[in-house]
N, C-alpha and C positions, 0 to 999 in steps of 0.2 A: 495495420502497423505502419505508420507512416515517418518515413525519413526523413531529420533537420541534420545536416552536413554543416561540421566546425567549416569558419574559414579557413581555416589551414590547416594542416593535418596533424592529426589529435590519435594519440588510442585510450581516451579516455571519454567513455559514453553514457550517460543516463536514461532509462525505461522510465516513461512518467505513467501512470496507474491513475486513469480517472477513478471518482468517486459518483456515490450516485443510489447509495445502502444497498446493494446488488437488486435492483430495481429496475432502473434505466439510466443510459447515461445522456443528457440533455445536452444541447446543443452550446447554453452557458458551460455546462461543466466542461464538454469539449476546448472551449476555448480561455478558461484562465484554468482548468488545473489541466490541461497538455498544452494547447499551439504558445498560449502568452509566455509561461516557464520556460518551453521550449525553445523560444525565440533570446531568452536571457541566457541561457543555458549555451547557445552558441556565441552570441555575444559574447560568453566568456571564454570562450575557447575549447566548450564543451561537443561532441556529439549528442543529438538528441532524436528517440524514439517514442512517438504517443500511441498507447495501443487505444485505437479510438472506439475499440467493442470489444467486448466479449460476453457470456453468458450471463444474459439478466432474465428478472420474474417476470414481466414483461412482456419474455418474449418464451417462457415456458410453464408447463400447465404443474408441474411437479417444482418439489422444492431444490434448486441447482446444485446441495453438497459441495462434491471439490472441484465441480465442471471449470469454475473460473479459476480455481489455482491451475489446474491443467492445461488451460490457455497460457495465462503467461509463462507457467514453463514452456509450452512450446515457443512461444515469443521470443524468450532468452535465448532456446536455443535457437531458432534461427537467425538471430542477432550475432553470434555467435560463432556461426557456421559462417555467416558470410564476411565475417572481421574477425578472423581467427586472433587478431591482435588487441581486438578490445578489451576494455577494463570497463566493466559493467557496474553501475552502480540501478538502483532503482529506489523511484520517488514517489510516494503513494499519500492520495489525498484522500482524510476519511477512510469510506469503506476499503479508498482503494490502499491507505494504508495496512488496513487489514490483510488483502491480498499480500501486498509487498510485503511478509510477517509470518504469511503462512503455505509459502511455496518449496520451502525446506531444497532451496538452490544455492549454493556458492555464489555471494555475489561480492566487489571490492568495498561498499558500504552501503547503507541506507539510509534514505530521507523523509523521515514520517510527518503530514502537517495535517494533524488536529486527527487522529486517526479511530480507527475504532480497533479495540484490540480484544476484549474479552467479551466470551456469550455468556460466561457466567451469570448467575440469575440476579445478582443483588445490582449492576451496573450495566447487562447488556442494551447494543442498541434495538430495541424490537424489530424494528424494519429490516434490516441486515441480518437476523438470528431469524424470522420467518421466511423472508426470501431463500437463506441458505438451508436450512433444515426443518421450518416446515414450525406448524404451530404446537407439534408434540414431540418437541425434541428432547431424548433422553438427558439426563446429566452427564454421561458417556461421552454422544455425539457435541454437547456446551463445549465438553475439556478439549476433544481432539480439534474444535475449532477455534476456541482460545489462542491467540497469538503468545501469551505469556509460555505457553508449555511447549512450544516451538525453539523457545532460545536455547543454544547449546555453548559449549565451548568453541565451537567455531564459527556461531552469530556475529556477520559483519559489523565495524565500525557504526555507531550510528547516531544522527542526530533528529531531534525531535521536537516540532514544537507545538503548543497550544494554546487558548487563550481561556482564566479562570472564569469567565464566564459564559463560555460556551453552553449555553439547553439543549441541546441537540446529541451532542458525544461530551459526554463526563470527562472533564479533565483527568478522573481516574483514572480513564482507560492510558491515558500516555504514562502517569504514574508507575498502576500495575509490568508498563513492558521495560520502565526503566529499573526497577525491582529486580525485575526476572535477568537484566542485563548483569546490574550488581552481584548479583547470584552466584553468575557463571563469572564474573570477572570479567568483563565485556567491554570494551569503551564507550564510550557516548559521552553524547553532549544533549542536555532537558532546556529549551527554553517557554517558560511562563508566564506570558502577558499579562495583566489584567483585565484590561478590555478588550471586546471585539466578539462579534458572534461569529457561528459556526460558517466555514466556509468565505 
């Protein structure tokens, strides 16, 4: 978890969530979806934290389940604990938006770009739905990892965006979580490119 300090003092902070299909996260990914954002992020007078690992397939012989949500909860909370004044938001790219969706945390908004959000069968991303629960995963364990069944009435502010032609994560998947936002009567903001691949 590595710490970018606003120039001046700020209690308003961002969690940036590599991506990586809970796989691995590469040393690209490390650096435009955490250090580059991160470095704009104070620029703007943000604080900024990149958790620059957590549990990937990679690096285990079993399928990971919720090991990586339970990382970045502990993330937040030590983020937390040591800036008891912070306003937490977190930014998750791809998979890592999936995380950032499915930590079931209090946070002051979210920032999803080009995310994966459902394991349901007709859209999931395979990579991401084997890594996290394995090549025989129940319809059960799909729902409980769906981001979309995650939204509540206290699902934070959120903005989100992706590009329609994305091969990689189905534009669907941002659709489905702005749905589920509608639902609950949620805020957000969808934005929809049309060019540009994934990542």
């Amino acid at each position: 978890l590595q710490f970018h300090r606003a120039p001046t003092s700020s209690n308003w902070g961002v969690l940036l969530i590599i991506g990586g299909a809970y796989e691995k996260i590469t040393p690209d990914g490390r650096q435009k979806d955490g250090d580059d954002p991160a470095a704009f992020l104070t620029a703007c007078g943000y604080n900024a934290w990149v958790l620059h690992s957590y549990p990937c397939a990679q690096n285990s012989k079993t399928p990971l389940g919720s090991a990586p949500q339970e990382c970045v909860r502990n993330a937040i909370n030590t983020i937390k604990s040591g800036h008891p004044e912070i306003r937490l938001g977190v930014w998750g790219w791809s998979s890592g938006g999936h995380l950032a969706t499915t930590i079931d945390v209090p946070v002051e908004f979210t920032i999803l770009a080009y995310p994966v959000i459902s394991m349901k069968h007709d859209i999931a991303h395979e990579r991401s739905l084997h890594n996290l629960l394995g090549l025989q995963a129940t319809d059960d364990e799909r729902s409980s990892m769906s981001a979309e069944n995650h939204v509540t009435a206290q699902t934070s502010i959120t903005y989100m965006y992706h590009t329609w032609e994305d091969d990689q994560v189905l534009v669907e998947h941002t659709f489905r979580y702005a749905n589920a936002l509608a639902s609950q009567n949620r805020p957000f903001k969808l934005v929809i490119v049309p060019e540009g691949k994934h990542g």
